[in-house]
TILUM-355024 format. One record per atom (N, C-alpha, C, CB): residue number from 1; atom name; x, y, z. Coordinates in steps of 0.1 Angstrom, whole numbers. Glycine has a CB too. Layout:
N
+------+-------+-------+-------+-------+
| seti | kelum |     x |     y |     z |
+------+-------+-------+-------+-------+
|  NUM |    CA |     X |     Y |     Z |
...
+------+-------+-------+-------+-------+
END
This chain:
78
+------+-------+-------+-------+-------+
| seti | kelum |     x |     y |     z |
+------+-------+-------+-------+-------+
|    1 |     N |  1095 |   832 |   902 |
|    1 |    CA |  1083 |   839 |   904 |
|    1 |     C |  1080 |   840 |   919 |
|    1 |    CB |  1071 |   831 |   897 |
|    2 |     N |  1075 |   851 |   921 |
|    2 |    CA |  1074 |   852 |   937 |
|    2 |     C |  1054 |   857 |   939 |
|    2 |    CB |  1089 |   868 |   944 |
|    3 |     N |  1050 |   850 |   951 |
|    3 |    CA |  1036 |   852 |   950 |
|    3 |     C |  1035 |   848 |   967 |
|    3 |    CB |  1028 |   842 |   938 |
|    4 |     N |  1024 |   855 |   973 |
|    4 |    CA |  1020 |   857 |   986 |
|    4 |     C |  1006 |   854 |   985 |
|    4 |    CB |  1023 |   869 |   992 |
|    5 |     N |   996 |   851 |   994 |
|    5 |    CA |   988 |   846 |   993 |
|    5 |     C |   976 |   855 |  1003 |
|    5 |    CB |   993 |   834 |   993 |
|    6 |     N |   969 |   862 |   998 |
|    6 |    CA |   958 |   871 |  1002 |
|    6 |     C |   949 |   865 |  1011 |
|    6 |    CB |   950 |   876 |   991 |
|    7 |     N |   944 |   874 |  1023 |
|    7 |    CA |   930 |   860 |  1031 |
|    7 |     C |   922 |   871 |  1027 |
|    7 |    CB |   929 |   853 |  1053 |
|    8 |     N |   911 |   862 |  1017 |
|    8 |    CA |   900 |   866 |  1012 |
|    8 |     C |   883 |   871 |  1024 |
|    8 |    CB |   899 |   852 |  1002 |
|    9 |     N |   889 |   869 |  1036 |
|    9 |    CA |   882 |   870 |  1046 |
|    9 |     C |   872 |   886 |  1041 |
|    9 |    CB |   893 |   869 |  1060 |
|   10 |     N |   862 |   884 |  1044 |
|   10 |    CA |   852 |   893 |  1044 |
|   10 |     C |   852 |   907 |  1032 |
|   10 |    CB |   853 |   898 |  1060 |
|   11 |     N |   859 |   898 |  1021 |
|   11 |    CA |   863 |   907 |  1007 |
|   11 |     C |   853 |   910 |   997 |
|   11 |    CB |   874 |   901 |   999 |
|   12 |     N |   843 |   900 |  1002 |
|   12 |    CA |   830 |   907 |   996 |
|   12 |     C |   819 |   916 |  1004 |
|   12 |    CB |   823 |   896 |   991 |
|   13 |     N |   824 |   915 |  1019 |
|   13 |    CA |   812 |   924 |  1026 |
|   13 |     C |   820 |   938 |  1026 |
|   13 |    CB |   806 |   917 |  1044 |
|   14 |     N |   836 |   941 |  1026 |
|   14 |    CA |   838 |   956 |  1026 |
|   14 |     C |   836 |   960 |  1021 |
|   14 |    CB |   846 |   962 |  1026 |
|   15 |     N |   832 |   973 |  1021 |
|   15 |    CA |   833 |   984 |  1003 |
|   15 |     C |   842 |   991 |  1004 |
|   15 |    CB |   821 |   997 |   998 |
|   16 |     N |   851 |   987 |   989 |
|   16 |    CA |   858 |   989 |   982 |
|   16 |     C |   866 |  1008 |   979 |
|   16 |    CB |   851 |   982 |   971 |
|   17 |     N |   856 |  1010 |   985 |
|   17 |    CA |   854 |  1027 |   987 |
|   17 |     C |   857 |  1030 |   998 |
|   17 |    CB |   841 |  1033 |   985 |
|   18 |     N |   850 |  1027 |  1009 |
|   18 |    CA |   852 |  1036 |  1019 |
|   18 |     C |   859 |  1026 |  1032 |
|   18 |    CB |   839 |  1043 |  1023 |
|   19 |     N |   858 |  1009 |  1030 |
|   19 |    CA |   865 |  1001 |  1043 |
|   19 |     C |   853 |   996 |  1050 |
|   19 |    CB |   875 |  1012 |  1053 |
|   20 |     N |   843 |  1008 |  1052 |
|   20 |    CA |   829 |   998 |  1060 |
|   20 |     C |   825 |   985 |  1056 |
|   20 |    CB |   816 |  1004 |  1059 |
|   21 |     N |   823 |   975 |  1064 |
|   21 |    CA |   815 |   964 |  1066 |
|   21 |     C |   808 |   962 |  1062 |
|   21 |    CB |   811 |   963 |  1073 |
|   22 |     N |   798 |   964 |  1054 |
|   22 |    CA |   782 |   968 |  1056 |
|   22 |     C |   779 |   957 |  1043 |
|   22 |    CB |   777 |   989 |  1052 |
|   23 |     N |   782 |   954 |  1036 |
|   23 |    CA |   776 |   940 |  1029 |
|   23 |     C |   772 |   927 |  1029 |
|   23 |    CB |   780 |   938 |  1022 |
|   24 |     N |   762 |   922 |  1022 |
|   24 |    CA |   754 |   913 |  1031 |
|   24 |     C |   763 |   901 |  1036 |
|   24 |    CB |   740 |   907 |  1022 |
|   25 |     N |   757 |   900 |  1051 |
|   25 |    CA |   765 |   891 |  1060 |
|   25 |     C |   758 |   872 |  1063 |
|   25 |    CB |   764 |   902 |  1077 |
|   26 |     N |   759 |   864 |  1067 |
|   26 |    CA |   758 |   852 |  1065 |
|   26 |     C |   756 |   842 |  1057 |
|   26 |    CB |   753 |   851 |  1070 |
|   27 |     N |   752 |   831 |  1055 |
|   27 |    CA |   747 |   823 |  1046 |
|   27 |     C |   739 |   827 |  1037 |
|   27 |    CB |   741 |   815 |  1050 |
|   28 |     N |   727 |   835 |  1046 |
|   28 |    CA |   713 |   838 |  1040 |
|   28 |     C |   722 |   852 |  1025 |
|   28 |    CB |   699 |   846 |  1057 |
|   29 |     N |   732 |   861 |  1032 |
|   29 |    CA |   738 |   867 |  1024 |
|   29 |     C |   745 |   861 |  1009 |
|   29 |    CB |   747 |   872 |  1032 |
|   30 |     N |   749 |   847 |  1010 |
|   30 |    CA |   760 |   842 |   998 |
|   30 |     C |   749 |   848 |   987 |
|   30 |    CB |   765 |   821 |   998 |
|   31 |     N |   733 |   846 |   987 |
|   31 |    CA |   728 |   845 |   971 |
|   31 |     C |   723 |   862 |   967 |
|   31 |    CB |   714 |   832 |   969 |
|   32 |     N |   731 |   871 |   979 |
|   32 |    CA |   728 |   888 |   973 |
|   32 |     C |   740 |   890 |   965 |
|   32 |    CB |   728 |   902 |   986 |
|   33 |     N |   735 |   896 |   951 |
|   33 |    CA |   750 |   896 |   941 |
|   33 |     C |   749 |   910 |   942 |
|   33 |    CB |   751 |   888 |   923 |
|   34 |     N |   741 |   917 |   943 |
|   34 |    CA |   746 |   933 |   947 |
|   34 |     C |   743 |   941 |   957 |
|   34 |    CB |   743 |   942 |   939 |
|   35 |     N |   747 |   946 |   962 |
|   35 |    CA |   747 |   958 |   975 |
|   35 |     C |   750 |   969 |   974 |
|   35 |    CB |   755 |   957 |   986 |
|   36 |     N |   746 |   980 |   982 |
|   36 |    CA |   748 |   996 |   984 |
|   36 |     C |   753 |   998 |   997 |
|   36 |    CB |   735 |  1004 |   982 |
|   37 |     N |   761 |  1002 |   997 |
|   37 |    CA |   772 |  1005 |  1014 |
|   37 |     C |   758 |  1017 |  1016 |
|   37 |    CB |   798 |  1015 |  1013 |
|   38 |     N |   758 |  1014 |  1027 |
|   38 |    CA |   749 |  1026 |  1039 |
|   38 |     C |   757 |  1039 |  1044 |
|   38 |    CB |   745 |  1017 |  1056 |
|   39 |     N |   771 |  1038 |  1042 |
|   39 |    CA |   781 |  1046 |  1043 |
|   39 |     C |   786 |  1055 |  1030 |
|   39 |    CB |   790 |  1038 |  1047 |
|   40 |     N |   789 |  1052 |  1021 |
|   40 |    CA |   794 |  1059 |  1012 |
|   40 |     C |   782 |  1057 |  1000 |
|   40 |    CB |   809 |  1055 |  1010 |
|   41 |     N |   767 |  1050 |   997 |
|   41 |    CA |   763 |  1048 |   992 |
|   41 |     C |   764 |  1042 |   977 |
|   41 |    CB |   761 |  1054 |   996 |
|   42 |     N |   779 |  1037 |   977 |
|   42 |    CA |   778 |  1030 |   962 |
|   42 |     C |   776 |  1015 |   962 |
|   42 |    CB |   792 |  1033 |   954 |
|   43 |     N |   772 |  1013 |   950 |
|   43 |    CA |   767 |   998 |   943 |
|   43 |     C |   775 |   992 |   943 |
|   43 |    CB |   761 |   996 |   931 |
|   44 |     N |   776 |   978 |   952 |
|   44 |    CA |   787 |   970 |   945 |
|   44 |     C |   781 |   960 |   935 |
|   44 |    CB |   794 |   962 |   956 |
|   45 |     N |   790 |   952 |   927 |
|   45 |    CA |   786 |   938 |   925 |
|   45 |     C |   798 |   931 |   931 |
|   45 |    CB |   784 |   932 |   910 |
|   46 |     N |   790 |   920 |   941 |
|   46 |    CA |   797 |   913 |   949 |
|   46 |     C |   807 |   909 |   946 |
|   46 |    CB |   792 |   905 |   951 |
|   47 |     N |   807 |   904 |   933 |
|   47 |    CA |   821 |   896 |   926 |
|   47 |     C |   834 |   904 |   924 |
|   47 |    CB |   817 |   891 |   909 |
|   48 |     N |   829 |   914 |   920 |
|   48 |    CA |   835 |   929 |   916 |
|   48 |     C |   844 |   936 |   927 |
|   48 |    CB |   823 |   939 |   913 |
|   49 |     N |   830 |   938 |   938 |
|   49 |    CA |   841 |   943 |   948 |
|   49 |     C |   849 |   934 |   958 |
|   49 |    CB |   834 |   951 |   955 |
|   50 |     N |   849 |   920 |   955 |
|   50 |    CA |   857 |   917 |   964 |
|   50 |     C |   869 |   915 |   960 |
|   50 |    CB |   853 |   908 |   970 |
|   51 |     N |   864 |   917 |   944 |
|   51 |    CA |   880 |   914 |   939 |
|   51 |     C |   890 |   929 |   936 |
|   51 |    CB |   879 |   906 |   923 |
|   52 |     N |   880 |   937 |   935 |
|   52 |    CA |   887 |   952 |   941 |
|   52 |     C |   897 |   955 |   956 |
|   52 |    CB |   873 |   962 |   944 |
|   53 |     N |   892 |   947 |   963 |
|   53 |    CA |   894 |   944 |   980 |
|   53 |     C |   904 |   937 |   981 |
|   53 |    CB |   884 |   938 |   987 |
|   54 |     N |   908 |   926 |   970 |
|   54 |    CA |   919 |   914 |   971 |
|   54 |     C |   929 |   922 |   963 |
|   54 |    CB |   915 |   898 |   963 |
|   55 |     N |   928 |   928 |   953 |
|   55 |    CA |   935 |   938 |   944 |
|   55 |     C |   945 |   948 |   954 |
|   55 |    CB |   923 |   948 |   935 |
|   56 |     N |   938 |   954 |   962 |
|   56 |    CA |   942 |   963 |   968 |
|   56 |     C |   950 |   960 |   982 |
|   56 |    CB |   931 |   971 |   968 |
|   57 |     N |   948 |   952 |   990 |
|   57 |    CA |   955 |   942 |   993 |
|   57 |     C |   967 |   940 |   993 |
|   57 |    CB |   952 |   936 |   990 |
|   58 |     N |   969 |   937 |   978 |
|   58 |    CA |   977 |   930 |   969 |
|   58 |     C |   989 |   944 |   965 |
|   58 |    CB |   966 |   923 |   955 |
|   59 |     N |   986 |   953 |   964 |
|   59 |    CA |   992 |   965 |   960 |
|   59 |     C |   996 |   970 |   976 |
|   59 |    CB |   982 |   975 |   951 |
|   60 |     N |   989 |   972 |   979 |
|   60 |    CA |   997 |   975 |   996 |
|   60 |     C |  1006 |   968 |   998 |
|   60 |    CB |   990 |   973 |  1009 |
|   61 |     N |  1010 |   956 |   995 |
|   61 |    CA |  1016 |   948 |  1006 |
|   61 |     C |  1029 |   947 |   994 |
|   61 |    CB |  1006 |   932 |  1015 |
|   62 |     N |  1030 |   952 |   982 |
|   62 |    CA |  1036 |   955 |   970 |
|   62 |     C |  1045 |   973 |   973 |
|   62 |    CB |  1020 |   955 |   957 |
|   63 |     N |  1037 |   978 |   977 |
|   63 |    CA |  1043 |   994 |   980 |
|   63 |     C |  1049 |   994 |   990 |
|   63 |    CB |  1034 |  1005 |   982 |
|   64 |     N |  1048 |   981 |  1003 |
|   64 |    CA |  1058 |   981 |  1011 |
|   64 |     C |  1076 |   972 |  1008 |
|   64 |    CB |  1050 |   976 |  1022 |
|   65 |     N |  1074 |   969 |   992 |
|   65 |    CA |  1082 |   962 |   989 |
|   65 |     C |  1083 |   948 |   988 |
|   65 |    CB |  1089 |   964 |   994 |
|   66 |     N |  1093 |   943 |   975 |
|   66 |    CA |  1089 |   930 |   974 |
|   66 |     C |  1105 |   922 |   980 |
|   66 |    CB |  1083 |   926 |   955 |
|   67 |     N |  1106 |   910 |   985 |
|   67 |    CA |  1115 |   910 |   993 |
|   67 |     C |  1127 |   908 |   982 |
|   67 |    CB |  1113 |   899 |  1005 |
|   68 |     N |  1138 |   907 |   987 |
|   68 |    CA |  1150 |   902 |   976 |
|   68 |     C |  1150 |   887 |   976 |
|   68 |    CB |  1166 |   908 |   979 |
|   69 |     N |  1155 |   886 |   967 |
|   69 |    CA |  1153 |   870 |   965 |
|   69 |     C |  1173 |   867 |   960 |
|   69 |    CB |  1136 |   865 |   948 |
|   70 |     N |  1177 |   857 |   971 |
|   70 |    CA |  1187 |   857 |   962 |
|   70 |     C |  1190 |   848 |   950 |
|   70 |    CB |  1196 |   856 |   969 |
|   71 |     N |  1204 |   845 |   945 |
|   71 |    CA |  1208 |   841 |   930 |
|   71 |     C |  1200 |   828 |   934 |
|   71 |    CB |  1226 |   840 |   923 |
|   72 |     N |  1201 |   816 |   943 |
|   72 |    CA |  1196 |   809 |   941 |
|   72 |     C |  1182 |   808 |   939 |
|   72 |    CB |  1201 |   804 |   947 |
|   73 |     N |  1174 |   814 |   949 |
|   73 |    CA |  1160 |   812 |   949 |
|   73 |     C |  1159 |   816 |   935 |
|   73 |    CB |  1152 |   821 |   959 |
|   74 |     N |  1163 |   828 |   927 |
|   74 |    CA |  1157 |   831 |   915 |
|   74 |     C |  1161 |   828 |   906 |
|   74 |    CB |  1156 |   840 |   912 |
|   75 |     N |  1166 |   812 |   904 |
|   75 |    CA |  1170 |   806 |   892 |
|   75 |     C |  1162 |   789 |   900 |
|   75 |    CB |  1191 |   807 |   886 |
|   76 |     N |  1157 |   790 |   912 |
|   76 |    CA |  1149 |   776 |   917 |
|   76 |     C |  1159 |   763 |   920 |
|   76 |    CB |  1137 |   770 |   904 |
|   77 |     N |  1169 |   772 |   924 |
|   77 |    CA |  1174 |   761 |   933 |
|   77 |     C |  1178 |   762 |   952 |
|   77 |    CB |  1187 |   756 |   925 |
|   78 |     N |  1178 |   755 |   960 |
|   78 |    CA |  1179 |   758 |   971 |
|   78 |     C |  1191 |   756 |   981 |
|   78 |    CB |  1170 |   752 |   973 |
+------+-------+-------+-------+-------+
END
């Protein structure tokens, strides 16, 4: 099984849409569970879009290829 590991950094303040910033930012931000980007105007839910953001991420770094693994690694021995 092969797995890489995403930095969840600021995956709930991007929107999921357009890349801008714009969702709520500090401490005082953790207890807003939804936002509207000022940019492209859609609704997030926090939870939602950050996991849209980790998703996507995740697929990019997937469309650039997944590495080869040889016979040993993929039966777990070294």
């Amino acid at each position: 099984m092969w797995f890489d590991e995403v930095d969840e950094a600021f995956s709930t303040q991007t929107c999921s849409c357009c890349a801008s910033r714009t969702g709520p930012k500090g401490v005082a931000g953790l207890g807003i569970g939804e936002w509207t980007c000022i940019h492209c105007e859609t609704t997030h839910d926090r939870d939602c879009n950050a996991a849209r953001n980790i998703l996507a991420v995740g697929r990019d770094r997937l469309a650039g290829g997944i590495p080869a693994l040889s016979a040993q690694a993929a039966v777990g021995h070294d």
